[in-house]
Backbone as CSV, one residue per row, in Angstrom:
resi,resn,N_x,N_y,N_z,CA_x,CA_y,CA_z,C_x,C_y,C_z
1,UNK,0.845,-1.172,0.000,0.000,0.000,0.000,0.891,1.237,0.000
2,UNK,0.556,2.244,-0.730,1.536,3.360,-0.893,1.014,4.304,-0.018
3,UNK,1.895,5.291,0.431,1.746,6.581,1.777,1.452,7.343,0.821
4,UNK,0.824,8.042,2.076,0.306,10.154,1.020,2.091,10.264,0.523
5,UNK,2.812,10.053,0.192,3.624,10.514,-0.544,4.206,9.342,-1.959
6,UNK,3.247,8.768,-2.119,3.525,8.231,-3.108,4.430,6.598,-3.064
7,UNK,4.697,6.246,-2.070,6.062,5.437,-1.651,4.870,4.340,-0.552
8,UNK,5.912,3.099,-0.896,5.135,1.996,-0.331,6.598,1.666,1.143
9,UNK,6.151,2.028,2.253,6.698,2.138,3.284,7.415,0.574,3.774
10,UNK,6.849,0.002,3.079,7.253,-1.578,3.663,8.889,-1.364,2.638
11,UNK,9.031,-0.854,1.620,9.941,-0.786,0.641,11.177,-0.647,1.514
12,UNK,12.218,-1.382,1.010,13.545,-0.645,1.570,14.307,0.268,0.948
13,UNK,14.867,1.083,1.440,15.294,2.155,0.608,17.210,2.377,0.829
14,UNK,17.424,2.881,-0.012,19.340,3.585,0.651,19.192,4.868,1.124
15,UNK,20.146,4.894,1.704,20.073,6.633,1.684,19.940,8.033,1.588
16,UNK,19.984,7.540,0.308,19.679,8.838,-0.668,17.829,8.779,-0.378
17,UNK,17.517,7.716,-0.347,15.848,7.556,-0.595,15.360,7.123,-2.018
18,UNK,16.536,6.434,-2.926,16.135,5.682,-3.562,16.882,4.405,-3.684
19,UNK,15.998,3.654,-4.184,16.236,2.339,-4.301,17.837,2.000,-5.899
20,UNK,18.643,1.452,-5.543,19.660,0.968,-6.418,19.125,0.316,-7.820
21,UNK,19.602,0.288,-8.735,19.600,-1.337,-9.605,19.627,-2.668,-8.969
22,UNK,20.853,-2.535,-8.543,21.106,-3.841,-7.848,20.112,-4.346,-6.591
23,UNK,19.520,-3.184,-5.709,18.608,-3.830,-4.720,17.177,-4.725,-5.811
24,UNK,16.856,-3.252,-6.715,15.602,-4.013,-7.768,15.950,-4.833,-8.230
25,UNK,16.940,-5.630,-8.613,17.110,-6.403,-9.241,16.501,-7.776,-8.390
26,UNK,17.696,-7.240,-7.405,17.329,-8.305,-5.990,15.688,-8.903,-5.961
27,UNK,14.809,-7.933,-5.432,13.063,-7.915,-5.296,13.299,-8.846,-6.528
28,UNK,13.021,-8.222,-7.673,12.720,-8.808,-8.955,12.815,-10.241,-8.967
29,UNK,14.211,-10.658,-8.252,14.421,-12.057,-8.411,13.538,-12.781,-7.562
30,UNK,13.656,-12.239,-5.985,12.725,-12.950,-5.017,10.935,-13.167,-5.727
31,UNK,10.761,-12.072,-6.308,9.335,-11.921,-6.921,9.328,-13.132,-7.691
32,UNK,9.838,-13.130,-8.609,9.684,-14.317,-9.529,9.932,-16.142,-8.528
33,UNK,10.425,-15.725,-7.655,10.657,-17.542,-6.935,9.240,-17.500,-6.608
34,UNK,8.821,-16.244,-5.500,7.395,-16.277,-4.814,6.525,-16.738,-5.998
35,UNK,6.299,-16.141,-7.297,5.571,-16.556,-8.145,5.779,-17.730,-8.593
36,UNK,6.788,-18.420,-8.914,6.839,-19.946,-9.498,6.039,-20.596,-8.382
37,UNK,6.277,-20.626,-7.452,5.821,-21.376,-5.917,4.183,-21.305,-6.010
38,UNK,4.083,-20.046,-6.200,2.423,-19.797,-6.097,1.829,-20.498,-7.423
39,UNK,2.284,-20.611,-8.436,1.730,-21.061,-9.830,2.182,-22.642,-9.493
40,UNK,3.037,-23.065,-8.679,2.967,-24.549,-8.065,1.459,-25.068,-7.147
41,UNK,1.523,-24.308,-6.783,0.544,-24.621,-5.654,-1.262,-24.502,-6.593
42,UNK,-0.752,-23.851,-7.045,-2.102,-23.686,-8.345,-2.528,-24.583,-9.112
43,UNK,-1.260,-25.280,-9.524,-1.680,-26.778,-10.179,-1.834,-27.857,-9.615
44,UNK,-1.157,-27.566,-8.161,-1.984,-29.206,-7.346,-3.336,-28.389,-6.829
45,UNK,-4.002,-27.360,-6.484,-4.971,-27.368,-6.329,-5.708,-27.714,-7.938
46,UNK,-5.505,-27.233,-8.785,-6.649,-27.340,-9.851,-6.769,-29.277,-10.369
47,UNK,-5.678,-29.814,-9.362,-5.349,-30.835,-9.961,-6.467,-31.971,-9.339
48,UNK,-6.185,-31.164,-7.924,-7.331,-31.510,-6.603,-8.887,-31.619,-7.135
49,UNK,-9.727,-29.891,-7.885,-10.241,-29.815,-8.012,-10.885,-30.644,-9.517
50,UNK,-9.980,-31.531,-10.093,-10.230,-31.767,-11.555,-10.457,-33.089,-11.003
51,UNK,-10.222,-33.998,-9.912,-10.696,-35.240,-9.451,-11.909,-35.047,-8.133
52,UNK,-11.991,-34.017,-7.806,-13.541,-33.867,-6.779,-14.600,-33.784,-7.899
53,UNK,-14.211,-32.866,-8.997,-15.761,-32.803,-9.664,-15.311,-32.978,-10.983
54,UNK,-16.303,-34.176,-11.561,-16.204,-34.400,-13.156,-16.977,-34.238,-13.662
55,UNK,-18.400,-33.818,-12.700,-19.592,-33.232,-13.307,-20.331,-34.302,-13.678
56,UNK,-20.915,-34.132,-14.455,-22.393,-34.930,-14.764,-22.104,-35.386,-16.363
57,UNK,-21.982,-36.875,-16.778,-21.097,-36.857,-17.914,-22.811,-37.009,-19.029
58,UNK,-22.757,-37.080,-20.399,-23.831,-37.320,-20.542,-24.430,-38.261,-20.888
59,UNK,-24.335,-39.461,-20.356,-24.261,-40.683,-20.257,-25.030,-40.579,-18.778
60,UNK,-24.381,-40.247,-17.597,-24.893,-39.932,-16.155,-25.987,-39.136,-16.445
61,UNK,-26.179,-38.162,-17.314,-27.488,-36.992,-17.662,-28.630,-38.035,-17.962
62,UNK,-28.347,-39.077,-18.927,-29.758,-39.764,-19.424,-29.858,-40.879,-18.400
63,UNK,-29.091,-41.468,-17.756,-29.456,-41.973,-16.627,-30.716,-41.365,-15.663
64,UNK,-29.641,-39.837,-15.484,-30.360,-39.208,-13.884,-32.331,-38.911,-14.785
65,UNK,-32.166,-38.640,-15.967,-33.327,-38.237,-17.040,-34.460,-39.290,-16.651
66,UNK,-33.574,-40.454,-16.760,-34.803,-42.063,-16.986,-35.124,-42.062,-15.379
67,UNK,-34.673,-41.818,-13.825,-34.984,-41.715,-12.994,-35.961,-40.763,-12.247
68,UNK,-35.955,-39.604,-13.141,-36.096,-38.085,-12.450,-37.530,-37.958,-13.303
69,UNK,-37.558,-38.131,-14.710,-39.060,-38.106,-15.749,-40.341,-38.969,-15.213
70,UNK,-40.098,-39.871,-14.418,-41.501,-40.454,-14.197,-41.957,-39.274,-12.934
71,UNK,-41.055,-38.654,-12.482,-41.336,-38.376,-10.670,-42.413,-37.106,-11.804
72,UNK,-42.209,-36.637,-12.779,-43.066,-35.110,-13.130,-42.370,-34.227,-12.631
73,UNK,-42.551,-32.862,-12.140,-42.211,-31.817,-11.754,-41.529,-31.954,-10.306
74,UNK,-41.850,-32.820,-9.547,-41.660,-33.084,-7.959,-39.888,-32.659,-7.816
75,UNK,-39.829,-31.440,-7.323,-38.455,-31.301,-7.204,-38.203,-31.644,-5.771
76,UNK,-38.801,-32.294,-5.075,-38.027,-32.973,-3.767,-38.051,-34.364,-4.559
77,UNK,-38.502,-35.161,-5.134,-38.189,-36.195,-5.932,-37.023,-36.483,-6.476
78,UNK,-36.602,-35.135,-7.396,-35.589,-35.256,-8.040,-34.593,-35.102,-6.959
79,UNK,-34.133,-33.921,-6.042,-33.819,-33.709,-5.062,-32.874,-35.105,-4.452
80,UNK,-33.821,-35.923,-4.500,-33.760,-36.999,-3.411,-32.536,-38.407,-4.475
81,UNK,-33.155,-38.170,-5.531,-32.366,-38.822,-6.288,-30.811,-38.681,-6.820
82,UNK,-31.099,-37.182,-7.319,-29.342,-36.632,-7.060,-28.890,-37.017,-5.820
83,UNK,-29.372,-36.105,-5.256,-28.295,-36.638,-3.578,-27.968,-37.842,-3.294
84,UNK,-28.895,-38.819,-3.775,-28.582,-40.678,-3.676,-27.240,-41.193,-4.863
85,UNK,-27.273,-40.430,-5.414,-26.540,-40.381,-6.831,-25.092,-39.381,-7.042
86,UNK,-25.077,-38.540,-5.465,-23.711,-37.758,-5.126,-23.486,-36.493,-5.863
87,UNK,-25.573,-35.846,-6.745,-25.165,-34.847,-6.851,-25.810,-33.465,-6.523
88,UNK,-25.694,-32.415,-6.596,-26.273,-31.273,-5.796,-27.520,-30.666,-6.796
89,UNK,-28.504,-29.983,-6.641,-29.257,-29.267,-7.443,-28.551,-28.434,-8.637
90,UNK,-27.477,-27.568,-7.717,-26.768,-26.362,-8.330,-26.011,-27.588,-9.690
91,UNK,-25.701,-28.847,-8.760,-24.717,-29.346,-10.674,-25.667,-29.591,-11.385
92,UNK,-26.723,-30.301,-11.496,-27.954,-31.162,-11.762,-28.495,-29.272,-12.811
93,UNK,-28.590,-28.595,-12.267,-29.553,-27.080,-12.860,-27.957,-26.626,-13.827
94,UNK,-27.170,-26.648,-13.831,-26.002,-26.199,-14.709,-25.403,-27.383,-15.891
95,UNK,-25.865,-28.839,-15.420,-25.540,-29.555,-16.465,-26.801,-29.982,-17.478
96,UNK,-27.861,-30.132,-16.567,-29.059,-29.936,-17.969,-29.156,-28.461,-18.282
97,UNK,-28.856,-27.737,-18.129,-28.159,-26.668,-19.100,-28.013,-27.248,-20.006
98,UNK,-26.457,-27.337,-19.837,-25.367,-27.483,-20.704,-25.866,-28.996,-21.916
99,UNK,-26.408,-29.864,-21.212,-27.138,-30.915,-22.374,-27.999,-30.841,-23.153
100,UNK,-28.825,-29.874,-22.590,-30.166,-29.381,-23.459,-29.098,-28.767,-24.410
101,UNK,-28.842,-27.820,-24.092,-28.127,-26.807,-24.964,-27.703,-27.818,-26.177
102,UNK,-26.539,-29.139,-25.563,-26.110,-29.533,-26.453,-27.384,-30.568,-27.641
103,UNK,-27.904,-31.017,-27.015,-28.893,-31.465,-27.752,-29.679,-30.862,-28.563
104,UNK,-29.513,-29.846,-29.099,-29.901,-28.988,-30.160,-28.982,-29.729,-31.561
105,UNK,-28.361,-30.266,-31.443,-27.007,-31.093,-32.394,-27.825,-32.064,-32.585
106,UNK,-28.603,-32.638,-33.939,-29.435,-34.148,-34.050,-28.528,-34.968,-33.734
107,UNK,-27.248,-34.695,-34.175,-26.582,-36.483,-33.618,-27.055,-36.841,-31.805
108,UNK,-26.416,-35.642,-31.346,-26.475,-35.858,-29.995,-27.815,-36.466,-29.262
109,UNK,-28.759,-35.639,-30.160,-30.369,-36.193,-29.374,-30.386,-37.242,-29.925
110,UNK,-30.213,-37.815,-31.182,-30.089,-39.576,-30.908,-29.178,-40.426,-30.339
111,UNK,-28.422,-39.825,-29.867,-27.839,-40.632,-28.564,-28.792,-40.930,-27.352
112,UNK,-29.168,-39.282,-26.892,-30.325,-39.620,-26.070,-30.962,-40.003,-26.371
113,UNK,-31.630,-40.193,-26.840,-33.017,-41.189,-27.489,-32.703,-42.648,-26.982
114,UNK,-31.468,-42.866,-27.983,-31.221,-44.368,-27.787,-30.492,-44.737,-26.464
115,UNK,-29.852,-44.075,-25.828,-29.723,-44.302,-24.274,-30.815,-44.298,-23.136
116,UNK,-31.937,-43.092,-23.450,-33.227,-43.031,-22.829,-33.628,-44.845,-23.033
117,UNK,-33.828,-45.240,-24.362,-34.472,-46.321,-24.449,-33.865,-47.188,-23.455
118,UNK,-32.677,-47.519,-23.767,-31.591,-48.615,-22.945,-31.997,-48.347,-21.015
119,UNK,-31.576,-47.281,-21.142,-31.644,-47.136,-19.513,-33.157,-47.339,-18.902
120,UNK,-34.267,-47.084,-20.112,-35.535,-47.032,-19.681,-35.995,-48.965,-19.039
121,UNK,-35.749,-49.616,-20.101,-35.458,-51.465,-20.089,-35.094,-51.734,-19.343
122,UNK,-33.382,-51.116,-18.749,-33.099,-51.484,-17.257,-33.989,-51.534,-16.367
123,UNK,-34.530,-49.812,-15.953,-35.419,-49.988,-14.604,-36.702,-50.182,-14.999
């Protein structure tokens, strides 16, 4: 954070009241380790986060579809079924999104179709 005079107080300074080449250089270098470290730590988290959630594949969509379509509208129905099935409303409302959406593509809706059928025979 910089002072009413323009200058970030945590800064070290020489004498004169300005900073050298050689001290900036210094920062510069430390800056860049702090940053490799932090862009480390970034990829085991995203690495973390890429095996907690794989989302709803769409294969799992016409599944949760053939379970959730007889209940009608009953959203404690559906509710009850995600959660048995490990998934939340919020993924369940963002991935039929994303399937509807894709099912605008004829190939794709005859996939569903013909998976609806299959999974329907099972139960």
């Amino acid at each position: 954070m910089l002072n009413h005079y323009g200058f970030n107080p945590d800064d070290e300074i020489n004498n004169s009241g300005f900073k050298n080449e050689e001290e900036e250089d210094e920062e510069d270098e430390e800056d860049e380790i702090e940053d490799d470290d932090d862009d480390e730590e970034e990829d085991e988290d995203e690495e973390e986060d890429d095996d907690e959630d794989e989302g709803i594949s769409f294969e799992k969509y016409v599944a949760l579809r053939t379970k959730m379509d007889p209940c009608g509208d009953d959203k404690e129905a559906h509710d009850k079924i995600l959660q048995t099935e490990g998934y939340s409303r919020e993924d369940w409302d963002f991935y039929d999104r994303v399937w509807s959406v894709e099912m605008t593509n004829p190939e794709r809706l005859n996939q569903f179709s013909e998976l609806y059928a299959q999974y329907t025979k099972k139960n």
